[in-house]
C-alpha positions as CSV (number, residue, x, y, z in Angstrom):
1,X,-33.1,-3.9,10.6
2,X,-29.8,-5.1,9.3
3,X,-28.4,-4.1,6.1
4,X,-28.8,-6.4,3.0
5,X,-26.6,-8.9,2.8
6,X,-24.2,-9.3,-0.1
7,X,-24.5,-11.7,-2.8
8,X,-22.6,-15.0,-3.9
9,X,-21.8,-15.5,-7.5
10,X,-20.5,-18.4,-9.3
11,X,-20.4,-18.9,-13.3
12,X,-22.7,-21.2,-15.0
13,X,-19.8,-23.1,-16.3
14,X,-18.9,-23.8,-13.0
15,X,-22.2,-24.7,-11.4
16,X,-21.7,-28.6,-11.8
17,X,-18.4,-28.4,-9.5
18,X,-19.0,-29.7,-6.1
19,X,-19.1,-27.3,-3.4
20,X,-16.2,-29.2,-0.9
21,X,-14.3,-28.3,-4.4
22,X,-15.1,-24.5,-5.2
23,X,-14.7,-24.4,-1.3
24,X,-11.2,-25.7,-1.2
25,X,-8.7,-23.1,-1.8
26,X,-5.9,-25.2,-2.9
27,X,-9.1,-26.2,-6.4
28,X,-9.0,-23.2,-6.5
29,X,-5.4,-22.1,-7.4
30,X,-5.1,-25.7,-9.7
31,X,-8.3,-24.7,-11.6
32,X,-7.6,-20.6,-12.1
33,X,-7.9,-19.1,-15.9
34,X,-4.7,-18.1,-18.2
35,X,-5.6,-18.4,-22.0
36,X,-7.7,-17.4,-24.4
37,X,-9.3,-20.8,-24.5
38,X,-10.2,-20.4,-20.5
39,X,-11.9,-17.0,-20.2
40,X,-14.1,-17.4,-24.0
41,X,-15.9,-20.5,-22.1
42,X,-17.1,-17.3,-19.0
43,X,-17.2,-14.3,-21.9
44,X,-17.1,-13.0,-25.1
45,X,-13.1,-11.3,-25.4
46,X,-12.5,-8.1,-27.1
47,X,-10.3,-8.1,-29.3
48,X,-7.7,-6.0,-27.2
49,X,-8.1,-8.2,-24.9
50,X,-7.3,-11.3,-27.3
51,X,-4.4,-9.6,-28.7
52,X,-2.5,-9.4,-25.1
53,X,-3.3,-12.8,-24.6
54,X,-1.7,-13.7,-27.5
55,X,1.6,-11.5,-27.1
56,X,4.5,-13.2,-25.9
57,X,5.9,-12.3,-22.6
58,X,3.2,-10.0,-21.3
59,X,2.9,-10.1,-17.3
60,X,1.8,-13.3,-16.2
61,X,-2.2,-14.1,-16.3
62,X,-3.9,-16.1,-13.6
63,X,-7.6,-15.4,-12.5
64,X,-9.0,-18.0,-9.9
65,X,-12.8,-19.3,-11.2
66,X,-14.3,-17.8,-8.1
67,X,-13.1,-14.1,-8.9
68,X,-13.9,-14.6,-12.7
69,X,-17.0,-15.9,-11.3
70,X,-17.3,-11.9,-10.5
71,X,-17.4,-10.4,-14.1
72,X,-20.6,-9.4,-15.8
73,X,-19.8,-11.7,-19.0
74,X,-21.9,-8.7,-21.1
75,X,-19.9,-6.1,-19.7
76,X,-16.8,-5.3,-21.9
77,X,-15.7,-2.7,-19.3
78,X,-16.7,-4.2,-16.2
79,X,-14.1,-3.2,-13.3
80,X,-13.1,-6.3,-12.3
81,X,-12.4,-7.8,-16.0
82,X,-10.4,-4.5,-16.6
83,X,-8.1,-5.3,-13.3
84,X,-7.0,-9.0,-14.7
85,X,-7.9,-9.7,-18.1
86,X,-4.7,-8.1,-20.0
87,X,-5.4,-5.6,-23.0
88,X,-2.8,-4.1,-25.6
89,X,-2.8,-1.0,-23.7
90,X,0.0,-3.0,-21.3
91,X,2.2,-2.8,-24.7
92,X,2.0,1.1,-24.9
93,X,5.1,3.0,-23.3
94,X,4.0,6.4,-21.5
95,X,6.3,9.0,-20.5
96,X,7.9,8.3,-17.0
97,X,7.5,4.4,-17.5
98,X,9.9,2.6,-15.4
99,X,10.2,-0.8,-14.1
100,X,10.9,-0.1,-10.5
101,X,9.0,2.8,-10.0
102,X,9.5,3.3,-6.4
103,X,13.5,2.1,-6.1
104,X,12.6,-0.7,-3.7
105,X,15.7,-3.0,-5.3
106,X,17.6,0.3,-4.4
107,X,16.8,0.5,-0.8
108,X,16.9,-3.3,-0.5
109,X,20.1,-4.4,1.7
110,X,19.4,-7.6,1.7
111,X,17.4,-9.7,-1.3
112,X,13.7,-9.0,-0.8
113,X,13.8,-7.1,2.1
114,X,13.1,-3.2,1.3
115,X,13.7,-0.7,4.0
116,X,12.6,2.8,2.8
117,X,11.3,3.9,6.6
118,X,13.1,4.5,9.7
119,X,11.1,2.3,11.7
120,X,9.6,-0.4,9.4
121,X,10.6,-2.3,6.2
122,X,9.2,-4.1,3.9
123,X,10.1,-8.2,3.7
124,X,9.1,-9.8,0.4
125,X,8.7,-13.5,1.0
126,X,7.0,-14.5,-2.5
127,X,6.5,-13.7,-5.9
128,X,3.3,-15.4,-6.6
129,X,0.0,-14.5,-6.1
130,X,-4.0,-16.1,-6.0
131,X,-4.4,-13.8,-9.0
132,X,-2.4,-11.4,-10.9
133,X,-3.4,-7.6,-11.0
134,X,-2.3,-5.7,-14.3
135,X,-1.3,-2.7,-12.7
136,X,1.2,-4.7,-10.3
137,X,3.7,-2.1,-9.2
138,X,6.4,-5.1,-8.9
139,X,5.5,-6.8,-12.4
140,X,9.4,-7.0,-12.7
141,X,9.8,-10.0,-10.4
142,X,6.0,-11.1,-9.3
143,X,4.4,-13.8,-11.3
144,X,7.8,-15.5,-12.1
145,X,8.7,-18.4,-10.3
146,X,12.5,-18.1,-11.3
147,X,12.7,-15.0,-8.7
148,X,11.5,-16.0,-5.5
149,X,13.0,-16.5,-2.8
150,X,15.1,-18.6,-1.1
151,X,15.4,-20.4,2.4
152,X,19.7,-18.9,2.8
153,X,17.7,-15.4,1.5
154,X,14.9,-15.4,3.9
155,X,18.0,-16.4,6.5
156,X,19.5,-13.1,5.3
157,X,16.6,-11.2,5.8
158,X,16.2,-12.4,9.4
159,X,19.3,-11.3,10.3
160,X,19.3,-8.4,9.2
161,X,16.0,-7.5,11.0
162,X,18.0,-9.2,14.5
163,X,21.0,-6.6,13.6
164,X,18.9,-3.3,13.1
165,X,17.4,-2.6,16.2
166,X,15.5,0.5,15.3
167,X,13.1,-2.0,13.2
168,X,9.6,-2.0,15.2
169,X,7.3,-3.0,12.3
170,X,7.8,-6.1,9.6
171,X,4.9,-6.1,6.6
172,X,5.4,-9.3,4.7
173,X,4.2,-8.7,1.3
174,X,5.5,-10.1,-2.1
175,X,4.0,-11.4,-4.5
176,X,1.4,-12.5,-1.8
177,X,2.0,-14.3,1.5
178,X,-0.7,-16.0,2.0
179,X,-0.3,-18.4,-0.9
180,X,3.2,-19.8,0.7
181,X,2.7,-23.2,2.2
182,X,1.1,-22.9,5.7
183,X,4.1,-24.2,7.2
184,X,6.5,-22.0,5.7
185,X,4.3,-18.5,6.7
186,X,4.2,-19.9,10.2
187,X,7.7,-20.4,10.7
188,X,8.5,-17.3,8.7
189,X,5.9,-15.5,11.6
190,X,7.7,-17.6,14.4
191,X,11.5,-16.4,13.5
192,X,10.1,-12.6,13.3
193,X,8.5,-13.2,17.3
194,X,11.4,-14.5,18.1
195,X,12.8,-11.4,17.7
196,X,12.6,-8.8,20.8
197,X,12.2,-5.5,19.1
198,X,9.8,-6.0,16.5
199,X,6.7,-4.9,17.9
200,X,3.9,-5.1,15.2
201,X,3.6,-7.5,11.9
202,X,1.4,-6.7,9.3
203,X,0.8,-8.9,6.2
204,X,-0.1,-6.9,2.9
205,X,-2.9,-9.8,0.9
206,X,-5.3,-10.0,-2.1
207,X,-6.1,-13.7,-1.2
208,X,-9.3,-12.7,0.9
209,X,-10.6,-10.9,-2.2
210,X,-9.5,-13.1,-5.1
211,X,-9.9,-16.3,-2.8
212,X,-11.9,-15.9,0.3
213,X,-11.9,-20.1,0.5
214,X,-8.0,-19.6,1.9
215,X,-9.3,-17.5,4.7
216,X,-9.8,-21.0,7.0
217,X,-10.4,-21.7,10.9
218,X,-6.5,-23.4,10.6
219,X,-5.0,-20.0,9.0
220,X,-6.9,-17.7,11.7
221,X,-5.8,-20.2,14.6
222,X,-2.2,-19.8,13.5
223,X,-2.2,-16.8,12.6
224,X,-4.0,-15.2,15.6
225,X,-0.7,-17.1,17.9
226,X,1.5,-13.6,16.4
227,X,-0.2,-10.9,18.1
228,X,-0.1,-7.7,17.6
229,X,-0.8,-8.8,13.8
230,X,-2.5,-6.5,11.6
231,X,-3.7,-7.1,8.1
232,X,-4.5,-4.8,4.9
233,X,-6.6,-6.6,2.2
234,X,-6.6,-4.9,-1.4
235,X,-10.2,-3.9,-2.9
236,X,-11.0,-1.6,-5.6
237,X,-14.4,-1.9,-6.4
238,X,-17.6,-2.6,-4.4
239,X,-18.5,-5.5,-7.1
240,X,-15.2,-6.9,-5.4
241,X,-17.4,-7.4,-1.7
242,X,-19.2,-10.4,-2.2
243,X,-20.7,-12.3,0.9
244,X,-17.2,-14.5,1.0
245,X,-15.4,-11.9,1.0
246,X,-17.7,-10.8,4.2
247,X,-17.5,-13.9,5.4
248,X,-13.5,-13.9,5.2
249,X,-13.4,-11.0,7.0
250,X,-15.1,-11.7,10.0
251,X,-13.4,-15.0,10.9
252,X,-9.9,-12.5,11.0
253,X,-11.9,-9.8,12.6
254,X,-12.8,-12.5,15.5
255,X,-9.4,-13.9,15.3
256,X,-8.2,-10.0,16.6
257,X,-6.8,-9.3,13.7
258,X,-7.4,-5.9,12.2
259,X,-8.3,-5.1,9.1
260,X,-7.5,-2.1,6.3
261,X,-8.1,-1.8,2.7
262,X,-5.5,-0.7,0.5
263,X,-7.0,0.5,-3.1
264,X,-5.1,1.6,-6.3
265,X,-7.2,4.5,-8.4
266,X,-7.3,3.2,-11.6
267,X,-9.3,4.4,-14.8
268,X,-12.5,2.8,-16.0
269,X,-12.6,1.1,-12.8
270,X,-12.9,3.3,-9.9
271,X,-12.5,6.9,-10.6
272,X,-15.6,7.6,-9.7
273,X,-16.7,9.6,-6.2
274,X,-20.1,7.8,-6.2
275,X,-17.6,4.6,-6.2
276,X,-15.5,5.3,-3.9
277,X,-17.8,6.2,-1.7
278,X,-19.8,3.4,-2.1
279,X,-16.9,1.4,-2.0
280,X,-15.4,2.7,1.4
281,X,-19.1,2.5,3.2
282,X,-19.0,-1.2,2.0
283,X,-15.5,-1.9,3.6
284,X,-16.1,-0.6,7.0
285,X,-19.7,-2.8,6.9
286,X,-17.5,-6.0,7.3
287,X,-15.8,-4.4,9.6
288,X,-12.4,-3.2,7.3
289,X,-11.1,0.1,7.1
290,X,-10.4,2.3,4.3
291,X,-6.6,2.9,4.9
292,X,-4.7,4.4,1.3
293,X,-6.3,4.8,-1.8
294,X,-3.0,4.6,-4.2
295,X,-2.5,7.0,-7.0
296,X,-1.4,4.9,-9.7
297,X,2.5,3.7,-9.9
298,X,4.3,4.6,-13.1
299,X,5.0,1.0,-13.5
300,X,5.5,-0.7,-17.0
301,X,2.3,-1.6,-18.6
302,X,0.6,0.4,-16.3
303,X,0.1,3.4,-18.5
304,X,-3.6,3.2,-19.0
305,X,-5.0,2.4,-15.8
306,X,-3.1,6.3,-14.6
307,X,-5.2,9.4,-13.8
308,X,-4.4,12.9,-13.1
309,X,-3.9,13.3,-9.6
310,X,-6.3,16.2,-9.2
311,X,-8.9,13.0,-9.8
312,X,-7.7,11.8,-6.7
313,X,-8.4,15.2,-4.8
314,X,-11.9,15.3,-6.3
315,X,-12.6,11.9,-4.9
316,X,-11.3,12.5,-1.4
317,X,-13.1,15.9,-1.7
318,X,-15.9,14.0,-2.1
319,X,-15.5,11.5,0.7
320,X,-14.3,14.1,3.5
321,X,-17.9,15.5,5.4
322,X,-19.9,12.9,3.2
323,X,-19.2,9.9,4.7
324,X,-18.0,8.3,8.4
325,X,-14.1,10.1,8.8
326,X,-13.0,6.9,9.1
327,X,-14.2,5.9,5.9
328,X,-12.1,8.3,4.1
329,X,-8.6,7.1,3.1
330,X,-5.4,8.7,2.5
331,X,-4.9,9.4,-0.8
332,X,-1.0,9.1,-1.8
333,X,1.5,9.7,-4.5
334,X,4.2,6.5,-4.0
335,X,7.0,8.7,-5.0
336,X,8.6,7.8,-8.0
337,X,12.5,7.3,-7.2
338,X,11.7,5.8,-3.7
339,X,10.7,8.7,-1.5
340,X,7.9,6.5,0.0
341,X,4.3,7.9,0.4
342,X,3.3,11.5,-0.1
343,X,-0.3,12.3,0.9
344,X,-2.4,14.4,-1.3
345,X,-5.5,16.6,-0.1
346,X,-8.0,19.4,-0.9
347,X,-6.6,22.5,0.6
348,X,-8.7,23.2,4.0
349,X,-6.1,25.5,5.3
350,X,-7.3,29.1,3.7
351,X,-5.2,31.3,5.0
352,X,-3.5,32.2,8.5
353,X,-1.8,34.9,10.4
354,X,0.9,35.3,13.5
355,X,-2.3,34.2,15.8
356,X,-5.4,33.0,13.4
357,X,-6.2,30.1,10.7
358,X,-9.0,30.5,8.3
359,X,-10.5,27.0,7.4
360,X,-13.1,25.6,5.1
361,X,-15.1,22.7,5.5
362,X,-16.4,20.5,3.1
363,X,-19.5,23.0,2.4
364,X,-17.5,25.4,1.7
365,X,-18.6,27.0,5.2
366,X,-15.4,28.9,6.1
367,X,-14.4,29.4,9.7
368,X,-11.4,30.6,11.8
369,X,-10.0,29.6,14.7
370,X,-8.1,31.4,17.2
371,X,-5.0,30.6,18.5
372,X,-3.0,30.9,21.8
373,X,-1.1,33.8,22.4
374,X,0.4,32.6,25.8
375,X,1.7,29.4,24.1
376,X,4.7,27.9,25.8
377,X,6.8,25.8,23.4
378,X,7.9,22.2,24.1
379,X,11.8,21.4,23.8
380,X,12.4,18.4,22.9
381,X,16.2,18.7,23.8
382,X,15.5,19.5,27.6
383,X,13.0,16.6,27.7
384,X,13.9,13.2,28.8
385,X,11.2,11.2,27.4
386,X,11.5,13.0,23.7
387,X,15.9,11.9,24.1
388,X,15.0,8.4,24.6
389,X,12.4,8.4,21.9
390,X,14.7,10.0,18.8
391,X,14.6,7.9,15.3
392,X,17.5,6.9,13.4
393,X,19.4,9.9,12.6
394,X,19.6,11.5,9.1
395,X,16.0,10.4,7.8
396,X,13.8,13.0,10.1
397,X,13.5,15.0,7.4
398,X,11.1,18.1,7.4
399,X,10.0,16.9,10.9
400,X,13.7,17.4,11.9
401,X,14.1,21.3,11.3
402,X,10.8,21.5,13.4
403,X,12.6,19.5,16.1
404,X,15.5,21.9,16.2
405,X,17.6,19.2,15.2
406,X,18.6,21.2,12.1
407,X,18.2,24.6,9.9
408,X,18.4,23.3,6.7
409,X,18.5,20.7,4.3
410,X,20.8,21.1,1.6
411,X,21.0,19.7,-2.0
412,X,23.6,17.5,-2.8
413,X,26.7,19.4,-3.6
414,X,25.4,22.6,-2.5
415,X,28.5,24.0,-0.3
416,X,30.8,22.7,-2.9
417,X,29.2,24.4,-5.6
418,X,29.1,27.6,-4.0
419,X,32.2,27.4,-3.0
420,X,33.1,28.8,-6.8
421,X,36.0,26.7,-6.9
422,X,37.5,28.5,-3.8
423,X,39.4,27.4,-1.2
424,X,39.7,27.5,2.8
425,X,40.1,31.1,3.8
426,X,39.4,32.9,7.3
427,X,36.1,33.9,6.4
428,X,35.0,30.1,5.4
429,X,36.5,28.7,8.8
430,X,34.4,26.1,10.0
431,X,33.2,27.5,13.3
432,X,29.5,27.5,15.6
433,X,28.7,30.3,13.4
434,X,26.6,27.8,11.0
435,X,24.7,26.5,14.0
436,X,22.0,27.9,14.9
437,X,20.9,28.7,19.0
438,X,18.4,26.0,20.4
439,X,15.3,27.4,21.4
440,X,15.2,29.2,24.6
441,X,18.7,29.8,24.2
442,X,20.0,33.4,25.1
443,X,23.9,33.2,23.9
444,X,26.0,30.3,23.3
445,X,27.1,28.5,25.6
């Protein structure tokens, strides 16, 4: 027997509006709530809630009536009211606030395009959205039509992607893609195919979840004429899965285009195991899987969404064994200062020796497993396939002293600080005598 289905919701005081009209995405967007006047005709605001509305300057406010239609109206702290109706804790300053959390304008070499990754970057072709989330991680420039982008910027960004070879992997994000004109996303996706090395596009949108109407037979059509094109939605909270949202997904699922969620753990709203797990069994029923769950950014009005990361443990601690593994996320901390995503786990790795691990499962049932004596070690430098297959130098990191490409990584400033103020003598020659051997290697050569 199949699963029940999910539900439809629409508010009273939109129950006399025409279904071709709540159907069409483009009502949608004209009609969506901003002021205090709007939401008090769907609920009865707090008054935290009335004073943001009220302050000047607060990040822009914008709720379509089909995800307002989603709010329990009784519910003060119901999780999707608390993820776009503002409340004075955006005015509160926390310790680490910043307004670009992760550097992206820092790593940006062209406007809107960030690349933090060897491989991929990150092109920002909008800054508006269907509907604005209140812990937006770019808050500085989404929401505000004075910063988005231009046709000579988007040219810059496309050249820069036909100059940088090593690129395999464009995510269009913003702001939110799919609320550009439909012309101007396909010839954005037509210029990046016409480009030999990118391999894989991905587009990063909300729309299916605050606006499943935009999800059309046109848009999948198009869209489905990019391939490989992948496609992460954002969803934080089963109440978010409605039978539209199902619906959505499928015609992109049958259009080939895979799907992954992307949630942000957030307090009062999902910080909850039973959630999250409820949550993640949800997603993969229409057919999208659970890819990050986001600690929360140290963005500017932000504060009071955050939770202690060991939250974040306890909820993957609870999802690992308990659920489908691919139903379990990656829980990451977006480095603050732009050193990109850092996953976070329980510890499962006990204890090991020079030929044995100790592990522990999600039980607690604690097991070892033995390993090879005999075994042979690869070398990547004698090996053809790994030479042709090395990234751009000077980003491989930890993975790089494992390669044998280096010993160490050094602070900046570390040689001349331990130089003492010193200068060249014979014993500080440069020479091979900082290098180490390669493996397998008897002497120098």
């Amino acid at each position: 027997m199949s699963p029940a289905p999910f539900v439809s919701k629409r508010s009273p005081i939109f129950k006399d509006i025409p279904d071709e009209k709540w159907n069409d995405w483009r009502w949608q967007l004209s009609n969506r709530l901003n002021s205090v006047e709007d939401f008090e005709k769907v609920l009865t605001l707090t008054e935290s809630e009335r004073k943001a509305l009220s302050t000047p300057g607060l990040f822009r406010v914008d709720v379509t009536p089909y995800f307002v239609s989603l709010i329990d109206p009784n519910d003060p702290n119901d999780p999707i009211r608390k993820q776009i109706i503002p409340t004075a804790g955006e005015i509160d300053v926390f310790t680490g606030m910043m307004e670009d959390s992760l550097a992206e304008d820092r790593h940006s070499p062209v406007p809107g395009l960030v690349h933090r990754y060897p491989d991929r970057v990150l092109m920002l072709v909008t800054t508006q959205c269907a509907s604005y989330c209140r812990y937006c991680t770019r808050a500085r420039i989404v929401g505000d039509p004075n910063q988005t982008f231009s046709r000579s910027e988007f040219d810059a960004q496309i050249e820069y992607l036909k100059n940088t070879p090593q690129v395999r992997d464009v995510l269009l994000s913003g702001g939110d893609p799919l609320t550009l004109a439909p012309k101007l996303l396909e010839d954005l996706l037509t210029r990046l195919r016409e480009i030999p090395h990118i391999e894989i596009i991905r587009i990063g949108s909300r729309v299916p979840v605050f606006m499943p109407m935009r999800v059309t037979t046109e848009l999948t059509d198009m869209l489905q004429r990019f391939h490989p094109l992948w496609m992460n939605i954002h969803v934080n909270h089963p109440n978010e899965i409605t039978q539209e949202l199902a619906d959505a997904a499928d015609k992109l699922t049958r259009a080939g285009i895979p799907l992954g969620n992307q949630s942000v753990l957030l307090a009062g709203v999902n910080d909850c195991v039973h959630i999250q797990r409820d949550l993640v069994q949800k997603l993969v029923r229409i057919r999208v899987r659970p890819y990050y769950l986001y600690q929360c950014d140290l963005v500017e009005g932000a504060g009071h969404f955050r939770t202690p990361v060991a939250k974040g443990i306890e909820i993957i601690e609870g999802l690992r064994g308990h659920t489908s593994g691919f139903a379990v996320p990656t829980y990451v901390v977006d480095a603050p200062g732009g050193g990109g995503k850092i996953p976070v786990m329980p510890n499962y790795h006990i204890s090991s020796s020079d030929h044995k691990i100790v592990l522990r499962n999600y039980e607690g049932y604690i097991t070892t497993y033995e390993e090879p004596l005999d075994y042979q070690v690869h070398d990547p430098k004698n090996c053809k396939y790994c030479q042709n297959k090395r990234g751009e130098p000077g980003q491989s990191g930890v993975s790089g002293l494992l390669d044998g490409e280096e010993m160490f990584i050094k602070p900046a400033n570390f040689d001349l600080l331990h130089n003492r103020g010193g200068g060249q003598h014979r014993l500080r020659s440069d020479s091979d005598k900082w290098k180490p051997l390669g493996i397998g290697d008897g002497k120098k050569e």
